[in-house]
N, C-alpha and C positions, 0 to 999 in steps of 0.2 A: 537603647530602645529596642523592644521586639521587632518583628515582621509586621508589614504595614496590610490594611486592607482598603480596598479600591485606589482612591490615590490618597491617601495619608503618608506623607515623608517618614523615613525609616530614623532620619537627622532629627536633632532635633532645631540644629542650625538650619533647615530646609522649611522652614515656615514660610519665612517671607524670599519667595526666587527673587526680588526684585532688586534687594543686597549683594545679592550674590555675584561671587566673579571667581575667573579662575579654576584652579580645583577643588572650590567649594561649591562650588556652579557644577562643572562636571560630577560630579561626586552624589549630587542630589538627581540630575538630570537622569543619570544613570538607574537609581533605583528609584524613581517615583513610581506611581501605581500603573501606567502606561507599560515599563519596560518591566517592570517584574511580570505584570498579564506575558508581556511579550517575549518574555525569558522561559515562561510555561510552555511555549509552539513552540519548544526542540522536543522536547517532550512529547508533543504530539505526534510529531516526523518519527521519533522513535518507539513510537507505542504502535503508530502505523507499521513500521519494519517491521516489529515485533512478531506480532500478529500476520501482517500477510503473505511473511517469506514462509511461514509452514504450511500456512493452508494454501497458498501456492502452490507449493511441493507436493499437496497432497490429493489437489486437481491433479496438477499434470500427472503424477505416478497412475491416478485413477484414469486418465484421459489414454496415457502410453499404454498401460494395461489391455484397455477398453480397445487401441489399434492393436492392438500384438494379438488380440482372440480368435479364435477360428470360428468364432458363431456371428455370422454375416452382420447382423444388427450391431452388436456388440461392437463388432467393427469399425462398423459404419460412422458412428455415434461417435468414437474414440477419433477418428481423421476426422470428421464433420465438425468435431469441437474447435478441434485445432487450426482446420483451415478457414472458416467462417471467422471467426476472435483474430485471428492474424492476418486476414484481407480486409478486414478494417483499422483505418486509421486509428491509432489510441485516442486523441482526446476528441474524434467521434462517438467512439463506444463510451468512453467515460460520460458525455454528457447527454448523449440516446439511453443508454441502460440503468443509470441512476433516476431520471423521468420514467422509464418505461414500469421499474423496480416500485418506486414509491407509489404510481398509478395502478398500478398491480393489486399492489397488497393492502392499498386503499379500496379498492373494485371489492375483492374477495369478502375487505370486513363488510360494506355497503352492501353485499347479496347480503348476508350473515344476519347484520345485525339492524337492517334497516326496510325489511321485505317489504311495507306499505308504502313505500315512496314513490310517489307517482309517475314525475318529471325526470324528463333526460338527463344521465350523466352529464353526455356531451352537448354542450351548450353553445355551438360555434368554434371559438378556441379555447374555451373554458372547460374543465375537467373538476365537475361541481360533485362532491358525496353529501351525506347527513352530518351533524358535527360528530357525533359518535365511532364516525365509520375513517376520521381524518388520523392520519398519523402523522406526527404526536398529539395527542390533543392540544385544542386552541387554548385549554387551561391549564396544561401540563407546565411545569416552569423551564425556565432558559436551558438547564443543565439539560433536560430531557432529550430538547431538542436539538442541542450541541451533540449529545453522545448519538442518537439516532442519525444526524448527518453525518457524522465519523464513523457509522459502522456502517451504513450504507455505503461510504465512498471506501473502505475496508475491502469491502466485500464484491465493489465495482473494481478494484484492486487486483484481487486474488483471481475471478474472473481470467481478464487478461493475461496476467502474467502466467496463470497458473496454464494456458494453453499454451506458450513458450517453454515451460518448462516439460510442458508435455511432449513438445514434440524433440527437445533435447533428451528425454530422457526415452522414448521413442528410441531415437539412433544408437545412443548408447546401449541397451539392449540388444540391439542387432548388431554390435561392436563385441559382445563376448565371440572369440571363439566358439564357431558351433561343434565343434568335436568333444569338448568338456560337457556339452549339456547331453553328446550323445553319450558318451562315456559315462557318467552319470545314469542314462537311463538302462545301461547295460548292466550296473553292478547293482541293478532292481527298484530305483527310484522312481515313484512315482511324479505325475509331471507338479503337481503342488510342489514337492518336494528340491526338485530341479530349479524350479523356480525360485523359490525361497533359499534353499542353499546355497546357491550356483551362482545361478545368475543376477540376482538384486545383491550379494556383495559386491560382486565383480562390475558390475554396470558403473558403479561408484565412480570409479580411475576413470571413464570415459566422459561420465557427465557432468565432472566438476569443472574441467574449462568452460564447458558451457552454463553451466549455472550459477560460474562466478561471472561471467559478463553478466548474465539477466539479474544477480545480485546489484552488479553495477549501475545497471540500464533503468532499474527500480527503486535506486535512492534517489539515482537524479530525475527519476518521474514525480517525487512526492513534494512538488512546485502545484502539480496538476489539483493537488486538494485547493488550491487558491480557487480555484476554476469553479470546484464543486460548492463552497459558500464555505469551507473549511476555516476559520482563525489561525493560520496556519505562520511559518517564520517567514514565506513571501509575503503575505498580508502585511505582517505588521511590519518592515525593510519599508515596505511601501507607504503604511501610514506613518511611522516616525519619521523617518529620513526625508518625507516630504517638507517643502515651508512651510510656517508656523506664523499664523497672524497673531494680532495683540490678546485674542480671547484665551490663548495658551498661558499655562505658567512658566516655559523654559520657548519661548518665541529662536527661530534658527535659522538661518541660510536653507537652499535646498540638499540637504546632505543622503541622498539615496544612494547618492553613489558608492558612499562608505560604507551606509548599511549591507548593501549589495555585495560589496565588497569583502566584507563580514562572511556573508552566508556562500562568495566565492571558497574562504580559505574553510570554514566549515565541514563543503562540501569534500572540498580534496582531502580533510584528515580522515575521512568518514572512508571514500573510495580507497585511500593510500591504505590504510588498518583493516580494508577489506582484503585489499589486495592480498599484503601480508599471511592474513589464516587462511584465505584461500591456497595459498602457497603451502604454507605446513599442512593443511589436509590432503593436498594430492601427493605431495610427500608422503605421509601416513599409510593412505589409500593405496599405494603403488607398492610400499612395502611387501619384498615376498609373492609380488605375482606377476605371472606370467602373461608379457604385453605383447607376445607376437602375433601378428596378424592372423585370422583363421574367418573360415569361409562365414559368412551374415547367416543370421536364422531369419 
């Protein structure tokens, strides 16, 4: 038989759970439509890494930038990001700026698209718009509002980390020897050039130990999509592996522990295989260059 959809057994022995035993029981238990949905949330976990480790990286590089300028604001803006985002608690900021985010850009379409509306947004603790002005729409289907919760919580992601990485990549900049960037500006380079040349290769060897811990610090953050209303591989550890009364087809002891257990060794291959290419990159990265200490720019 094919791949099944909702819960339709993949067996064709999986009709009736109530014969079953053994590892014909296991075997159905396994793929019924419960655990394939739930075999999907690594998928999730991984489309989340996917996606937020670069645009992470591409805060912070913009955040490090933005501190390393000589034009005061510019400045300002770049340390401001960094220290604000990381003197808050993470799963404070996760679940203040995912609310603040969604009320946001719900407000924005309500000016937009709904200017005749009489009555208060703010209703007491109610945060009421037009149905027009709601994201996703009340009529939009399930997927819509699956993907829009996952790019919100994405994007509430990259946020954070991406100001960790900012401030790693911050230091590492100021870790190049400055007599290279002067040297450099002696045989006529201009400072774009120094910059791009110079100093964003060479930053690399300094900011990989730090970017492979916030690598690390960031797989084992994405439990936190459980927080945000994500379907995510803690959600469902936690619905499966819970007890099962009679109205289930595969009724079970409380077995969380195993699931749990499951998404323990999970975790470790995931950090272990990180650890790994983080290793052969700073290998890489160090190849042919000169690591001796020189004065901070």
């Amino acid at each position: 038989m094919g791949p099944v959809l909702g819960d339709k057994p993949i067996f064709s022995y999986c009709s009736d759970p109530s014969v079953l035993e053994g590892l014909s029981w296991v075997s159905c238990y396994l793929t019924n439509g419960k655990h394939l949905t739930a075999y999907t949330s690594f998928g999730t976990v991984l489309l989340l890494l996917a996606i937020t480790a670069p645009l992470a990286l591409a805060l912070g590089f913009a955040g490090a930038t933005a501190a390393r300028s000589n034009v005061l604001p510019l400045s300002l803006l770049g340390k401001g990001y960094t220290a604000i985002v990381r003197g808050v608690p993470d799963i404070v900021f996760f679940l203040f700026f995912v609310i603040a985010l969604d009320q946001g850009l719900e407000w924005l379409r309500h000016q937009a698209l709904c200017p005749d509306w009489s009555e208060p947004i703010r209703q007491g603790n109610d945060f009421i718009v037009c149905d027009r002005a709601k994201l996703p729409l009340n009529s939009a289907p399930q997927w819509v509002h699956e993907t829009y919760g996952f790019f919100t919580a994405v994007f509430t992601f990259a946020i954070v980390f991406g100001a960790f990485a900012a401030n790693i990549l911050f230091g590492a900049m100021r870790a190049v020897p400055h007599a290279q960037l002067e040297t450099a500006q002696a045989f006529g380079m201009t400072e774009r050039q120094v910059f791009w040349r110079i100093l964003v290769p060479q930053m690399w060897r300094y900011a990989l130990p730090g970017l492979s811990n916030l690598w690390q610090i960031l797989i084992k953050a994405t439990p936190l999509l459980f927080l945000l209303g994500v379907e995510d591989i803690v959600y469902w550890a936690r619905e499966l592996g819970g007890s099962k009364g009679p109205i289930f087809d595969y009724p079970h002891p409380d077995w969380r522990r195993w699931y749990f257990l499951a998404l323990l060794v999970f975790y470790l291959l995931m950090t272990w295989g990180s650890e790994k290419a983080f290793a052969r990159l700073t290998r890489s990265f160090s190849h042919g260059q000169n690591l001796s200490p020189g004065k901070v720019n």
